[in-house]
Each structure stands twice: as structure tokens, then as C-alpha cells.
N, CA, C and O atoms as a GROMACS GRO file, in nm:
protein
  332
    1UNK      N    1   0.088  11.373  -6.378
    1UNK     CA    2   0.109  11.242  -6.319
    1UNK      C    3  -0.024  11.167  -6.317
    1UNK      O    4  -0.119  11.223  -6.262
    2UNK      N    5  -0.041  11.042  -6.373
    2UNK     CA    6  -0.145  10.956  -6.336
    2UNK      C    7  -0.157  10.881  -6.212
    2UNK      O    8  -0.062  10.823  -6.159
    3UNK      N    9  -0.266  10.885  -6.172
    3UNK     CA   10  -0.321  10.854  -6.020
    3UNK      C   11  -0.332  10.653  -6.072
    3UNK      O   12  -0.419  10.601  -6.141
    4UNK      N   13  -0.242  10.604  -6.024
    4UNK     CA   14  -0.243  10.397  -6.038
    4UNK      C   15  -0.281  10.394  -5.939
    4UNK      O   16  -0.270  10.483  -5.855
    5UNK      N   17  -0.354  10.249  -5.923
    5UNK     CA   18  -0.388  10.200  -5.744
    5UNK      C   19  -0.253  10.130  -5.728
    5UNK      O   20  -0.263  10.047  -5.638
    6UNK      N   21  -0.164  10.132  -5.766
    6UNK     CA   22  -0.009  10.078  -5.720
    6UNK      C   23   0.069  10.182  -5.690
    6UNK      O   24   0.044  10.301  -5.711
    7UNK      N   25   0.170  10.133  -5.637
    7UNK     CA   26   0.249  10.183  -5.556
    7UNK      C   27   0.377  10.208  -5.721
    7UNK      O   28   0.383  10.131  -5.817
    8UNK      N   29   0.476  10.359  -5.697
    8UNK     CA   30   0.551  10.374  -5.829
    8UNK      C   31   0.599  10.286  -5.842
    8UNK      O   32   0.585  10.221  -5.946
    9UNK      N   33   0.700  10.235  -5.709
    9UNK     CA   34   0.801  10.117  -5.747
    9UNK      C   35   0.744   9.967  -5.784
    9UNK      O   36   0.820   9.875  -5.815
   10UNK      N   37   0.584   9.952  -5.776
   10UNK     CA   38   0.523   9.811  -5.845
   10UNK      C   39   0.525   9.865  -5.998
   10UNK      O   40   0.553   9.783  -6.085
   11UNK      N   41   0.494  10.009  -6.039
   11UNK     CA   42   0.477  10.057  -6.196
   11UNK      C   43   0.642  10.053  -6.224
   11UNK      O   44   0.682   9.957  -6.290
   12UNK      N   45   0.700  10.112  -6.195
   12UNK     CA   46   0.877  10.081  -6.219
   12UNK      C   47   0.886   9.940  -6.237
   12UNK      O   48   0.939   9.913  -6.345
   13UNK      N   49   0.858   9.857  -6.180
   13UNK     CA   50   0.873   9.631  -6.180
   13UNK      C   51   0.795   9.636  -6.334
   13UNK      O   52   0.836   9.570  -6.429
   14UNK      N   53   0.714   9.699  -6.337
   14UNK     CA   54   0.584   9.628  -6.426
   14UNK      C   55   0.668   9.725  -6.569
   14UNK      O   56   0.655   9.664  -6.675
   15UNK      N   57   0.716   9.805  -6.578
   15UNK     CA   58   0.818   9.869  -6.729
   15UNK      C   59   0.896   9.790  -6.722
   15UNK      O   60   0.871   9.686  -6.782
   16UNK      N   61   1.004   9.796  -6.659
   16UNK     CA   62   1.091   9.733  -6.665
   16UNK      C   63   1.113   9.547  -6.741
   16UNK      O   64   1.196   9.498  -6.817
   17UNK      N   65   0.983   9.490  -6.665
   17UNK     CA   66   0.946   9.346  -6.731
   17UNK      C   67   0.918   9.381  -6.884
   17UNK      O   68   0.972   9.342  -6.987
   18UNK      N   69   0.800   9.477  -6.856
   18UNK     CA   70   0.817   9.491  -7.029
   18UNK      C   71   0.908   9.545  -7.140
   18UNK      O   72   0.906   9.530  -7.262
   19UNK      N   73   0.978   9.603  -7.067
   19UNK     CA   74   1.100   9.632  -7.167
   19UNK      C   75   1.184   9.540  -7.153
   19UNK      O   76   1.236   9.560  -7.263
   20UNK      N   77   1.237   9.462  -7.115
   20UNK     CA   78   1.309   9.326  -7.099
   20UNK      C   79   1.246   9.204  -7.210
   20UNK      O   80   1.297   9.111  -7.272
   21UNK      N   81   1.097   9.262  -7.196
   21UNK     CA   82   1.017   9.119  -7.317
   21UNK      C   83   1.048   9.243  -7.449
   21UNK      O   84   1.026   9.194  -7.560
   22UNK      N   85   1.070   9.311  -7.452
   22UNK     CA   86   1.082   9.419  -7.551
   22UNK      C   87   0.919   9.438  -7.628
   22UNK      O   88   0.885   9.447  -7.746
   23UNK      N   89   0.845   9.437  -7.506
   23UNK     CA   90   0.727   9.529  -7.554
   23UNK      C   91   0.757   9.699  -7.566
   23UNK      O   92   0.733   9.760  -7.670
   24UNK      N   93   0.800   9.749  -7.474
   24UNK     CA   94   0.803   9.889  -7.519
   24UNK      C   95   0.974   9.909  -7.495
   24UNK      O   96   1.060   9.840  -7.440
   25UNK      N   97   0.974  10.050  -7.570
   25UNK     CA   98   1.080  10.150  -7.605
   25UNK      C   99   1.075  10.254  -7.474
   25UNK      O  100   0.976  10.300  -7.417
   26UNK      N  101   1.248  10.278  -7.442
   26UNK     CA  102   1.233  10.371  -7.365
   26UNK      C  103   1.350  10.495  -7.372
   26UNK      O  104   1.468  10.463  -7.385
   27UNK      N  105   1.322  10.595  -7.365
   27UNK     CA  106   1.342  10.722  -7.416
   27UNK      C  107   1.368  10.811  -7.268
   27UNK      O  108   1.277  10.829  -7.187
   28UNK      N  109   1.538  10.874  -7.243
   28UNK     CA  110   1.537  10.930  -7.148
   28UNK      C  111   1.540  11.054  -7.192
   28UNK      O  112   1.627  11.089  -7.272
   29UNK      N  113   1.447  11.141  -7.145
   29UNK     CA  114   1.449  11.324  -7.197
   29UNK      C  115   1.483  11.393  -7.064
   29UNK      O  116   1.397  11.433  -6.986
   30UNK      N  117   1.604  11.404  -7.045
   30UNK     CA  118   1.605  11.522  -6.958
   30UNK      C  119   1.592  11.406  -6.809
   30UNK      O  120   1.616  11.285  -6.802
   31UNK      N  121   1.556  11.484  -6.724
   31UNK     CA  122   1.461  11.387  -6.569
   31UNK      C  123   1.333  11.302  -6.581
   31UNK      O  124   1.292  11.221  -6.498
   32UNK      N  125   1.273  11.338  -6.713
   32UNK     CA  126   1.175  11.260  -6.752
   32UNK      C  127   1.223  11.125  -6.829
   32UNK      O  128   1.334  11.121  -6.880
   33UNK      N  129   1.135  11.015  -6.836
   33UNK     CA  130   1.136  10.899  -6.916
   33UNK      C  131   1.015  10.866  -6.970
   33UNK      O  132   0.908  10.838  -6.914
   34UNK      N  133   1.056  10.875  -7.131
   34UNK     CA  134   0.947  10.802  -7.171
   34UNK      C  135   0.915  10.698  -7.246
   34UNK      O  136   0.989  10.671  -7.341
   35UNK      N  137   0.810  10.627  -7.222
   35UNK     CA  138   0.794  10.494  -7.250
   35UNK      C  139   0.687  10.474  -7.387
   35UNK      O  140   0.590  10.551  -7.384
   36UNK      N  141   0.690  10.409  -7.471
   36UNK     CA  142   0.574  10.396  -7.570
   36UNK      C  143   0.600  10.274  -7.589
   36UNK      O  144   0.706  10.229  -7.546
   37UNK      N  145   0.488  10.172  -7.674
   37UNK     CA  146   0.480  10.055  -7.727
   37UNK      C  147   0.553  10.018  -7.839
   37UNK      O  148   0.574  10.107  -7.921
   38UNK      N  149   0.603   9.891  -7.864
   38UNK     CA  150   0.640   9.863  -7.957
   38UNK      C  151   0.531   9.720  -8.045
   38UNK      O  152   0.501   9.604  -8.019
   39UNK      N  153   0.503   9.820  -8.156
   39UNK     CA  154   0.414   9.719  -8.228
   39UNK      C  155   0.485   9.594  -8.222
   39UNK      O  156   0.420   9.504  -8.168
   40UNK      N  157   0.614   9.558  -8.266
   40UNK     CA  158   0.640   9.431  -8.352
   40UNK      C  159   0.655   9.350  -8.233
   40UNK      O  160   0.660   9.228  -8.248
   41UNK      N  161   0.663   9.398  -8.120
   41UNK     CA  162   0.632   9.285  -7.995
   41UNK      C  163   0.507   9.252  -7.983
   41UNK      O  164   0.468   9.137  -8.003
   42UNK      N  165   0.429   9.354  -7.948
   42UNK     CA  166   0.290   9.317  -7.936
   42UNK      C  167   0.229   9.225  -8.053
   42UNK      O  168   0.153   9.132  -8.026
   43UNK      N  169   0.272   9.261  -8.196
   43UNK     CA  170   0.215   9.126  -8.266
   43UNK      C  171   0.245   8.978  -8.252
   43UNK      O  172   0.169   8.882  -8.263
   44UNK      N  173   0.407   8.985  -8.217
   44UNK     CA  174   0.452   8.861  -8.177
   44UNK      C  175   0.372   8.803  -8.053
   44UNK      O  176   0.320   8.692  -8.064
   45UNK      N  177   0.360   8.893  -7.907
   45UNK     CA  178   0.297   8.838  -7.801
   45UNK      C  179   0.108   8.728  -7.862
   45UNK      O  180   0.053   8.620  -7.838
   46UNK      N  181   0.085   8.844  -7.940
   46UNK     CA  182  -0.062   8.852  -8.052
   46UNK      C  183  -0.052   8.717  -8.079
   46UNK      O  184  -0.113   8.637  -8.008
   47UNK      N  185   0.012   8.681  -8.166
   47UNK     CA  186   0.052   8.542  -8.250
   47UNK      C  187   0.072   8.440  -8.145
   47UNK      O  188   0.022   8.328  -8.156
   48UNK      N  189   0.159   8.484  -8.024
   48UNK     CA  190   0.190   8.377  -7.939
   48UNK      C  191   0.059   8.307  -7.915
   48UNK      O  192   0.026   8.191  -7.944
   49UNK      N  193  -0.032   8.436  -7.834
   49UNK     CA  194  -0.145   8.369  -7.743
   49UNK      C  195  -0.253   8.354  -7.851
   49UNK      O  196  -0.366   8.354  -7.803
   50UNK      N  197  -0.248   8.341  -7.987
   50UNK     CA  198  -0.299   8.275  -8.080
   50UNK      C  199  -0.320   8.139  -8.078
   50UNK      O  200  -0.415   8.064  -8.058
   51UNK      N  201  -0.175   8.129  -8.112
   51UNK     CA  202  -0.160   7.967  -8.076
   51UNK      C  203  -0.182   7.881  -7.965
   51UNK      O  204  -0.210   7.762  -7.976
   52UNK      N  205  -0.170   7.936  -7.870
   52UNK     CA  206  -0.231   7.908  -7.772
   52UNK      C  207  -0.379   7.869  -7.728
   52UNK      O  208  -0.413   7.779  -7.651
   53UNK      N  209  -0.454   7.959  -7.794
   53UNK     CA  210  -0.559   7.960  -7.812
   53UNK      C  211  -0.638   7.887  -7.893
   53UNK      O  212  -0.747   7.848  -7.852
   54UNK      N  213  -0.584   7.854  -8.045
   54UNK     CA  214  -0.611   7.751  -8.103
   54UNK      C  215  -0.594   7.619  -8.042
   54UNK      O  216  -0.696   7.549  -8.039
   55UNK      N  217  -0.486   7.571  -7.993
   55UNK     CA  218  -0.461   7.478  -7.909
   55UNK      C  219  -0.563   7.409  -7.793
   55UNK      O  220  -0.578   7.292  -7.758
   56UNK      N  221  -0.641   7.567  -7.738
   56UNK     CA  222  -0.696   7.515  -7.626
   56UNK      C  223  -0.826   7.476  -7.701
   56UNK      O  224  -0.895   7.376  -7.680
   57UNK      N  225  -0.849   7.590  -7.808
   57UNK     CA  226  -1.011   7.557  -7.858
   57UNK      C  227  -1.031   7.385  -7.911
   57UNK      O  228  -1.137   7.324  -7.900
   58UNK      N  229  -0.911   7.332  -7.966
   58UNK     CA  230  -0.865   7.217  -7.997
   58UNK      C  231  -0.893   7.141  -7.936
   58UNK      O  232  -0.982   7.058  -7.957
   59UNK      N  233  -0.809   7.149  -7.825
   59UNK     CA  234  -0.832   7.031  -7.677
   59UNK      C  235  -0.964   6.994  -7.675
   59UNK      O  236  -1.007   6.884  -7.709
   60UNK      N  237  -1.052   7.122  -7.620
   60UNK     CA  238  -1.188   7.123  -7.605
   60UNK      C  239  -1.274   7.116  -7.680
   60UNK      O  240  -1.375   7.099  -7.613
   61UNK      N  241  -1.303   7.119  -7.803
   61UNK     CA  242  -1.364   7.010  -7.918
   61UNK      C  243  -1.313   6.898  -7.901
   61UNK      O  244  -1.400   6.814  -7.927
   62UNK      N  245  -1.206   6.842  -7.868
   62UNK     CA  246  -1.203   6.696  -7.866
   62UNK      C  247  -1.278   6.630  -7.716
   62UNK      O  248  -1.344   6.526  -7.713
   63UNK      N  249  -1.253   6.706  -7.618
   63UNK     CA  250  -1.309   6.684  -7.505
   63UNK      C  251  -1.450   6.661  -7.496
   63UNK      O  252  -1.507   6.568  -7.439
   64UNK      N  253  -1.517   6.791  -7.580
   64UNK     CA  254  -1.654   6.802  -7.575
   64UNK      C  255  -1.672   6.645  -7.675
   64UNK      O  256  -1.746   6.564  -7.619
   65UNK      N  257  -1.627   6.610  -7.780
   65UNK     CA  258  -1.631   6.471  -7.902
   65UNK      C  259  -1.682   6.384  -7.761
   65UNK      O  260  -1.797   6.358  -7.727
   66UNK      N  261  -1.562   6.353  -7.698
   66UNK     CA  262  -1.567   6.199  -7.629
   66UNK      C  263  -1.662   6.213  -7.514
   66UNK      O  264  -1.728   6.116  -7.478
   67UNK      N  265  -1.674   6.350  -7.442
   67UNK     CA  266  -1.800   6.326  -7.371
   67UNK      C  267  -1.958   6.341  -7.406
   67UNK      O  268  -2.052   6.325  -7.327
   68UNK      N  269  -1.963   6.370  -7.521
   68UNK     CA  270  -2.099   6.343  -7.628
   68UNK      C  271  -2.077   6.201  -7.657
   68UNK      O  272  -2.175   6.127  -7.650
   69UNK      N  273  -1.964   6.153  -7.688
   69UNK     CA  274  -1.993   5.996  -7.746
   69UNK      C  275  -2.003   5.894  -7.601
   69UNK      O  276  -2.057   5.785  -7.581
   70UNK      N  277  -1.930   5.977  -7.524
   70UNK     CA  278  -1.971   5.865  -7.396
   70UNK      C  279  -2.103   5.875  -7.268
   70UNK      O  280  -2.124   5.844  -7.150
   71UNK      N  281  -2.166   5.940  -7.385
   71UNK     CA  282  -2.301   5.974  -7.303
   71UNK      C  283  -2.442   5.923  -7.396
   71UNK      O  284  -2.554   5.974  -7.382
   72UNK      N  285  -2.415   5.834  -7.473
   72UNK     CA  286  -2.512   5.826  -7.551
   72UNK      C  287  -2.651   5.751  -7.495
   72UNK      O  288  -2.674   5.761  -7.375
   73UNK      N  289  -2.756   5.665  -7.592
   73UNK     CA  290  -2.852   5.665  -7.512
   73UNK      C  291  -2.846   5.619  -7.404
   73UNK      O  292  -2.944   5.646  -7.336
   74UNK      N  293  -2.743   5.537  -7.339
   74UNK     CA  294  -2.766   5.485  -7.213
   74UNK      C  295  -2.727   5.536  -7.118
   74UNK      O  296  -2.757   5.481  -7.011
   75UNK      N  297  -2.637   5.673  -7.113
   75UNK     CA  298  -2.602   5.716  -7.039
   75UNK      C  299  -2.465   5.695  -7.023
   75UNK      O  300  -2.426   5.601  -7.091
   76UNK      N  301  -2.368   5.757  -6.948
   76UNK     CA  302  -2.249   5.726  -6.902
   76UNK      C  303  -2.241   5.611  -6.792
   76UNK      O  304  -2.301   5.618  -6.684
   77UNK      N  305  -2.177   5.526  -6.823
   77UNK     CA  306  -2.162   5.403  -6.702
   77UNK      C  307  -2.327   5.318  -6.682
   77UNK      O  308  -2.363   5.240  -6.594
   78UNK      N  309  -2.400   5.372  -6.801
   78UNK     CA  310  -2.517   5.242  -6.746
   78UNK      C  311  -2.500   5.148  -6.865
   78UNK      O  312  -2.468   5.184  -6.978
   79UNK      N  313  -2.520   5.048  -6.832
   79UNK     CA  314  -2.547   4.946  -6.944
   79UNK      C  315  -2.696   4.922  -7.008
   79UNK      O  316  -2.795   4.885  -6.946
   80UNK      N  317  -2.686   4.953  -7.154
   80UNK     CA  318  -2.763   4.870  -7.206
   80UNK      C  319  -2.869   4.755  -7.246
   80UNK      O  320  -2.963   4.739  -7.324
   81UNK      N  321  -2.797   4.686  -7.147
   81UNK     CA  322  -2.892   4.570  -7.142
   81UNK      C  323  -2.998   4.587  -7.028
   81UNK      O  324  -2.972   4.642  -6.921
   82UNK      N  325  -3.092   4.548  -7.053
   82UNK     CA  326  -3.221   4.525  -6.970
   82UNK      C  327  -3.240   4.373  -6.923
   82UNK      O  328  -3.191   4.272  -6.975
   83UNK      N  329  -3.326   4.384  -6.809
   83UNK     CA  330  -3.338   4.228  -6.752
   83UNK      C  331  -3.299   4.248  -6.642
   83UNK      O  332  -3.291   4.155  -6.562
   0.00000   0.00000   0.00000
């Protein structure tokens, strides 16, 4: 038995979710159950938070664009003109 800082029935919630997203396979032997991964989820999850990720890196190059261009020599919110 592995020693979790959770409680069984939070590790029972936490399989269960994942076998429902069909990350893992589950296998009843006897009184025992066993659980292993399933690749072709995990690549899909993989791919998901890919895109995701591209997305955000996205955002934030554009973010970083307009607050470089709105900071130029005069600063943000100062004007230009002198006098």
C-alpha cells in the first residue's frame, strides 16, 4: 500500500474522474483493482493544453507589442510636446 497525504476516499474521487475523462483503464483482479494509464488520452489531454498554450503565448506577444509601442520615447500618457 502507498502512504498519500489524502484520505482513500479523496484517491477513490480522484480515479474515478480519471477514468470517466478516460485517462486510465481499470482492471478488477480478484479484491484487488488495477489501474494503469492510457496513452491515447494522455496525448489528447497533451494536444489539448497545447493549444492552449499556444494561445496564451499568443495573447502575450501581442500584449507585450502594444505595451512596448505605448511606451515609447515619451512615455506612457506623457505628451510630447514641450513648452
Amino acid at each position: 500500500m502507498v502512504d498519500l497525504p489524502m484520505s482513500r476516499q479523496a484517491v477513490a474521487k480522484h480515479l474515478g474522474i480519471l477514468r470517466d475523462a478516460g485517462l486510465i483503464a481499470v482492471e478488477a483482479r480478484g479484491r484487488q483493482t488495477r489501474y494503469r494509464l492510457r496513452d491515447l488520452g494522455l496525448q489528447t489531454v497533451q494536444a489539448w493544453l497545447d493549444e492552449i498554450a499556444d494561445a496564451w503565448d499568443q495573447r502575450l506577444r501581442m500584449l507585450k507589442a502594444a505595451a512596448e509601442a505605448d511606451s515609447g520615447p515619451a512615455g506612457p500618457g506623457r505628451s510630447t510636446l514641450t513648452g
